[in-house]
Backbone bond lengths (Angstrom), bond angles and torsions (degrees), N, CA, C in turn:
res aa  C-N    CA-C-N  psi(-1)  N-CA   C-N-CA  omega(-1)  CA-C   N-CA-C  phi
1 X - - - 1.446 - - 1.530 112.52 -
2 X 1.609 136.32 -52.34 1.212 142.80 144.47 1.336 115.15 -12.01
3 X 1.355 125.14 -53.18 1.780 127.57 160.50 0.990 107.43 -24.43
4 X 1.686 95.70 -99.49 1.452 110.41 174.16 1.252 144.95 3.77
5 X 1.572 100.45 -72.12 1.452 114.38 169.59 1.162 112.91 -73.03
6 X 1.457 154.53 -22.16 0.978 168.26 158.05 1.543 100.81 -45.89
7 X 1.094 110.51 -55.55 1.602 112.50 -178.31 1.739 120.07 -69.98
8 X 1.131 82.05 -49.85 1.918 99.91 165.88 1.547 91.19 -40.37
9 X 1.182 115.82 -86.88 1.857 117.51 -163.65 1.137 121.63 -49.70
10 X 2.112 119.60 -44.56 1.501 92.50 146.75 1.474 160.44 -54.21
11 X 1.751 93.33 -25.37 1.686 108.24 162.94 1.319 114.94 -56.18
12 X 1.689 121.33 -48.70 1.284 142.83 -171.31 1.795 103.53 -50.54
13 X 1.299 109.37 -61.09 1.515 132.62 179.88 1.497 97.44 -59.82
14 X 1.476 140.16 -74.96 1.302 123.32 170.17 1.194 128.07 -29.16
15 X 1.117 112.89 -46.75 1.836 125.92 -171.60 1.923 94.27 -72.47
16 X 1.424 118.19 -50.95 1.420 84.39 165.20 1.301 152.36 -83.96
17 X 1.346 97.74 -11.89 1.586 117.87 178.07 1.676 100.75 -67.08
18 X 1.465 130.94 -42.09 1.136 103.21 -177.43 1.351 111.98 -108.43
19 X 1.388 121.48 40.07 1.341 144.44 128.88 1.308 129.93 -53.21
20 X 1.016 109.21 -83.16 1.296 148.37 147.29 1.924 99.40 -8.40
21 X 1.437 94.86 -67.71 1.894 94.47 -166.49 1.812 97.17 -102.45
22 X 1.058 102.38 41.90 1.872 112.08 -179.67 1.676 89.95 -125.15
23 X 1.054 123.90 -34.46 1.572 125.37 175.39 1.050 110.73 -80.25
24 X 1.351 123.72 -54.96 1.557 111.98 175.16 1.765 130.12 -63.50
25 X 1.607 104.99 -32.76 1.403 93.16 -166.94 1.865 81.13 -110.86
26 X 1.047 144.49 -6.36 1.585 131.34 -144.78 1.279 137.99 96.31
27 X 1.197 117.81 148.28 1.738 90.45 -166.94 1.751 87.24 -95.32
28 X 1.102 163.80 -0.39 1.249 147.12 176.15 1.557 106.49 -72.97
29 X 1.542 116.45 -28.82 1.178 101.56 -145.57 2.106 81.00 -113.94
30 X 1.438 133.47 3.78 1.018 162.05 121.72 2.009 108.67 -22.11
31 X 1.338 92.48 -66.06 1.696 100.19 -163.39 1.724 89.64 -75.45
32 X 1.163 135.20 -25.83 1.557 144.37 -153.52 1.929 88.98 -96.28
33 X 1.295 111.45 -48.38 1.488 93.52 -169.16 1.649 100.70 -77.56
34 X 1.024 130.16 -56.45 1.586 117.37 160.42 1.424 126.24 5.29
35 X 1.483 87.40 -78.46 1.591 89.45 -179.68 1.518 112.86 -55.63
36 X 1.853 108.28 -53.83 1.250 91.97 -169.72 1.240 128.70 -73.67
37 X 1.707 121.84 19.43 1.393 128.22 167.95 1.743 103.62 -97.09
38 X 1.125 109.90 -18.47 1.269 107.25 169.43 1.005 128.66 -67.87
39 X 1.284 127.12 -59.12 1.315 156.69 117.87 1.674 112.75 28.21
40 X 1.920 100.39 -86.08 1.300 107.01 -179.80 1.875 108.78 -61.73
41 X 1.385 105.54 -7.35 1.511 99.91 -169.00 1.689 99.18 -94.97
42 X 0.809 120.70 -51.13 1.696 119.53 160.95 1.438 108.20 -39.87
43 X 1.470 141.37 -50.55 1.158 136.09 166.04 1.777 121.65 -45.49
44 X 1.127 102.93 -43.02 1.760 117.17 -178.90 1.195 111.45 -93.35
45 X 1.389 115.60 -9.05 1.653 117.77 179.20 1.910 101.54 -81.64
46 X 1.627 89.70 -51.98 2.136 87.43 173.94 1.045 115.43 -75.32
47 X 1.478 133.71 2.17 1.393 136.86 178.92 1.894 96.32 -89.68
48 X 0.959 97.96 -53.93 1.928 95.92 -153.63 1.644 77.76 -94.63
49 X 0.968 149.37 0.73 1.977 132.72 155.24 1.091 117.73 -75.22
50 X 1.498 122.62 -34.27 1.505 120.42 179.13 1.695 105.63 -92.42
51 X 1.773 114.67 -7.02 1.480 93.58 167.65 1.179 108.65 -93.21
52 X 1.364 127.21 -7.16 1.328 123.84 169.33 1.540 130.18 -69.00
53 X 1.701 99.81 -48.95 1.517 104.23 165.13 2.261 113.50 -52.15
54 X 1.146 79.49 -21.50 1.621 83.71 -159.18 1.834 91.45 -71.75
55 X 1.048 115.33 -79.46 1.288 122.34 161.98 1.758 115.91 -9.03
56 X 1.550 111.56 -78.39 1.606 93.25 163.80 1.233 141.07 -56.71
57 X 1.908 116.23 -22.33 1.459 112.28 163.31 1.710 113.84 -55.12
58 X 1.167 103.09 -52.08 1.707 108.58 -174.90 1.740 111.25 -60.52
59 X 1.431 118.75 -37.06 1.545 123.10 161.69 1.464 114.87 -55.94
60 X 0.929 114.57 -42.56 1.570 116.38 173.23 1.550 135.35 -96.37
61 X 1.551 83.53 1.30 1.829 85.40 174.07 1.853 91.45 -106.38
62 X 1.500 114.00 -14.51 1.750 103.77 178.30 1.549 108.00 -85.14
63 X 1.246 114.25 0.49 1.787 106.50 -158.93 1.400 125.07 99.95
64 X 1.212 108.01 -11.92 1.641 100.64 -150.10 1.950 91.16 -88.72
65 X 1.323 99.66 175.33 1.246 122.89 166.77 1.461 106.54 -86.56
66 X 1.944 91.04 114.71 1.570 123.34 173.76 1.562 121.09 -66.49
67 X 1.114 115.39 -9.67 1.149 105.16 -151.12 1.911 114.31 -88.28
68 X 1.058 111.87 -0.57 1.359 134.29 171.87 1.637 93.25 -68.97
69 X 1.362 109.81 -56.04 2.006 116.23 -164.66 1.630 91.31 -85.16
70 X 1.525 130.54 -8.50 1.442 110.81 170.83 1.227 115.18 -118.35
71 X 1.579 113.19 26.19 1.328 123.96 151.84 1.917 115.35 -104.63
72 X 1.247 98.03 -23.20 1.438 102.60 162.36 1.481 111.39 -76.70
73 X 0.809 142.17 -38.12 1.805 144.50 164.97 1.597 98.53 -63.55
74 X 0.519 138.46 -66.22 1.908 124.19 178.81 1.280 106.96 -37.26
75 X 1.796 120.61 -55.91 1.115 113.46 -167.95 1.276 104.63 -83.29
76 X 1.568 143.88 -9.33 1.411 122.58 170.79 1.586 102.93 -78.45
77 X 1.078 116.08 -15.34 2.011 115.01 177.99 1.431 98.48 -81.87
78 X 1.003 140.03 -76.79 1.748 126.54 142.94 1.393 114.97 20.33
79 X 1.319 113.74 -74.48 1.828 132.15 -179.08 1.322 91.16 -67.03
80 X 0.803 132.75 -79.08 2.038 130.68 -173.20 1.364 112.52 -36.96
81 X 1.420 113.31 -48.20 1.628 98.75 178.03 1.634 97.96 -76.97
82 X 0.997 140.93 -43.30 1.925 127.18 169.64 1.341 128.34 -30.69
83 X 1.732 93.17 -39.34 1.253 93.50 -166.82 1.472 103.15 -91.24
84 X 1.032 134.99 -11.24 1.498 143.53 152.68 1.214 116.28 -45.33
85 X 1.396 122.93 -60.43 1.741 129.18 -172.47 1.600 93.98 -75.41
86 X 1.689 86.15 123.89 2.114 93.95 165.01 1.492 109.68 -71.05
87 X 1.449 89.77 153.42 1.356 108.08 -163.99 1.446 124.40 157.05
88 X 1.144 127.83 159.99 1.124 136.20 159.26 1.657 136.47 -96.73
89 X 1.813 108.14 -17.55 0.705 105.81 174.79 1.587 114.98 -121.64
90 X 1.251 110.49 16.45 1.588 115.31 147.38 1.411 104.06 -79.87
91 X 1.517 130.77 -84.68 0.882 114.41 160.48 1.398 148.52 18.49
92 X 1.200 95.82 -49.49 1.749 107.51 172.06 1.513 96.28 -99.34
93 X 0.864 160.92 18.64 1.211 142.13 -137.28 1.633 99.66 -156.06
94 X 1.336 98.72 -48.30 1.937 124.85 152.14 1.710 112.97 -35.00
95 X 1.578 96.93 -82.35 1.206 97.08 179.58 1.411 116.99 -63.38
96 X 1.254 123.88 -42.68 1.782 105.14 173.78 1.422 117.08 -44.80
97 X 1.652 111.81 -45.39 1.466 92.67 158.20 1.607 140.29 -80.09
98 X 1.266 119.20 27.77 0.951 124.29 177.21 1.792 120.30 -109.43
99 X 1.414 92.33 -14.95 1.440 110.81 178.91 1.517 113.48 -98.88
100 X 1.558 109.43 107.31 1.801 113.48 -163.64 1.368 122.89 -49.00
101 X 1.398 117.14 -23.56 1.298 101.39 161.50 1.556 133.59 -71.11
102 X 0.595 102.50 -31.80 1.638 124.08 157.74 1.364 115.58 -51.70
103 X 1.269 94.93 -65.95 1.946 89.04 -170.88 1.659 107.62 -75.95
104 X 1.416 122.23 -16.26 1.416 130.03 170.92 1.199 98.81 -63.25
105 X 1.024 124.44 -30.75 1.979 115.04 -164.59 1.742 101.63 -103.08
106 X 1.080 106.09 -7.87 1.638 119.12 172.95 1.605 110.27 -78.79
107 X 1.507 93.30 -50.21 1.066 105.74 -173.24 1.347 137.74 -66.36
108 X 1.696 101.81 -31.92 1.380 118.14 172.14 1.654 117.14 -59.85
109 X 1.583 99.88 -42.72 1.738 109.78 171.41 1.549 119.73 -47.24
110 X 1.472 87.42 -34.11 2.162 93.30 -154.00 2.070 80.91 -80.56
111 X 1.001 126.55 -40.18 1.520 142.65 -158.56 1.686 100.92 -69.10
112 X 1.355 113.08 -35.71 1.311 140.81 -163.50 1.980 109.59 -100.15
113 X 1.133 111.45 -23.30 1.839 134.52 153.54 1.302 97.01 -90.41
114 X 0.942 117.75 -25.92 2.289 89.15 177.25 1.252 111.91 -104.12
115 X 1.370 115.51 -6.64 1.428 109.44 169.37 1.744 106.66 -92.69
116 X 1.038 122.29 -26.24 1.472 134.89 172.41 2.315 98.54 -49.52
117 X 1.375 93.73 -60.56 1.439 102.06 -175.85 1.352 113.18 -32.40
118 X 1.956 88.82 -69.83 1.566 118.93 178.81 1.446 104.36 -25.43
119 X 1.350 121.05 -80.25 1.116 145.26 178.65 1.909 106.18 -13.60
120 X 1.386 86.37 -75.52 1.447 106.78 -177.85 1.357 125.91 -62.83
121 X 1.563 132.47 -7.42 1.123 151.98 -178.37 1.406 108.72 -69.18
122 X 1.023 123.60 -174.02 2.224 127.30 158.39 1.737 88.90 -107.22
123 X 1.142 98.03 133.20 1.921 92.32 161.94 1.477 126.84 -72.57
124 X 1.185 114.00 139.35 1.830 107.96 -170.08 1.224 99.55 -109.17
125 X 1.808 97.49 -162.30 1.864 92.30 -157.76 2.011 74.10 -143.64
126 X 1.201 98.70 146.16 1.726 87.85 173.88 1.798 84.57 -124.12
127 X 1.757 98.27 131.86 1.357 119.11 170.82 1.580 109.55 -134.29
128 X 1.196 112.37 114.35 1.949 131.61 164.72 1.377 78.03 61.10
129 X 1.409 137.73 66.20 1.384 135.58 128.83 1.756 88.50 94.90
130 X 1.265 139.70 3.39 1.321 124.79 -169.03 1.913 97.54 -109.64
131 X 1.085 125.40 146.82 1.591 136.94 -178.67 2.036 82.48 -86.60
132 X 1.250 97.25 117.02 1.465 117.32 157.58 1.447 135.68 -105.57
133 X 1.467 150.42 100.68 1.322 150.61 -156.71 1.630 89.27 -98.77
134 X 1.617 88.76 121.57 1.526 93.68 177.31 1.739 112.47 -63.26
135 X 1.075 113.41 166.76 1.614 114.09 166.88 1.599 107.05 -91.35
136 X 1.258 97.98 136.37 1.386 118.75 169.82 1.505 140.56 -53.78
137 X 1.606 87.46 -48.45 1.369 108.13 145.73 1.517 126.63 -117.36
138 X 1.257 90.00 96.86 1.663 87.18 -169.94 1.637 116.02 -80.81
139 X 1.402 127.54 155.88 1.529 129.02 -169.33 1.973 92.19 -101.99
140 X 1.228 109.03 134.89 1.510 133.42 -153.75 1.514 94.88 -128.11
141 X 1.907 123.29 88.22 0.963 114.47 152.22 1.218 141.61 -84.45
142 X 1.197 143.85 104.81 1.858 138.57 -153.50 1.688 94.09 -90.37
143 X 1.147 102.53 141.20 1.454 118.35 -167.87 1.558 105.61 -150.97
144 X 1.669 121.33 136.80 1.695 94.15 -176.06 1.720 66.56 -150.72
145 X 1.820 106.04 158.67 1.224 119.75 167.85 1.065 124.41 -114.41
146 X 1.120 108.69 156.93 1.980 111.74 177.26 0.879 101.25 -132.94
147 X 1.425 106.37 140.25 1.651 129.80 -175.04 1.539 110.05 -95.28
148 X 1.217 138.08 132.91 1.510 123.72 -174.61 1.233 100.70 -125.04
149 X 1.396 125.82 111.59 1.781 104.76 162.84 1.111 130.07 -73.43
C-alpha cells in the first residue's frame, strides 16, 4: 500500500509541475521541452550504460570487487525507467542520476545500506546449492588416525 501512494503523489507532483510550467511558458513550448529533456536523457542514458557496463567488464576481468560498477548499473536502470515516465520531475531526477557525481554520492549511500544489512544478517554457508546457517553451537568431534604397518 506505501507503493501505491507513493506513486499516486509522484503522478500527483508531475501533473502539477507540468501544469504549473504549461502556464508560464505555454503548453506547446511545455510538450517541446519534455521531449527535449527526454531526449537529452536517452542520450546520457546510452552514454553513462555502456561506461558502466565497460567499467564492470574491466573490474571483473582485474579481480577486483564489482560491486561499486553493479551499483552504478542499478542506478543507470533506475535513470531509464525515469526517463521513461513523463514528467518533469523524473526527468530531473533521471538525469541527476545519470550525472557521476551524483550517482557516486547516491551510490556510496545505497553501498553503505547493504553493508549495514550484511552486517546485521547471521552469516550463511552455501552447500550443493542449499543456503546453510551455521550452528552456533556447533558439536566438535576430535578424531585422529593411526597408521599401523
Amino acid at each position: 500500500m506505501p507503493v501505491f501512494v507513493l506513486l499516486l503523489l509522484v503522478m500527483l507532483a508531475e501533473i502539477a509541475v507540468v501544469v504549473a510550467i504549461g502556464q508560464v511558458i505555454g503548453v506547446l513550448t511545455t510538450i517541446l521541452l519534455l521531449v527535449a529533456v527526454s531526449a537529452v536523457g536517452v542520450v546520457m542514458l546510452r552514454r553513462q550504460g555502456m561506461r558502466t557496463m565497460t567499467a564492470f567488464a574491466e573490474a571483473a576481468r582485474a579481480g577486483r570487487d564489482p560491486s561499486a560498477e553493479m551499483a552504478d548499473g542499478m542506478l543507470v536502470a533506475v535513470a531509464a525507467a525515469l526517463v521513461l515516465f513523463p514528467g518533469f520531475v523524473s526527468d530531473v531526477l533521471a538525469l541527476a542520476l545519470l550525472f557521476p557525481p551524483t550517482r557516486a554520492a547516491v551510490r556510496r549511500r545505497v553501498l553503505a545500506g547493504v553493508a549495514r544489512r550484511r552486517a546485521a544478517q547471521a552469516p550463511f554457508i552455501v552447500v550443493d546449492s542449499e543456503v546453510v546457517r551455521p550452528d552456533p553451537n556447533p558439536i566438535v568431534i576430535e578424531s585422529y588416525r593411526e597408521d599401523r604397518d
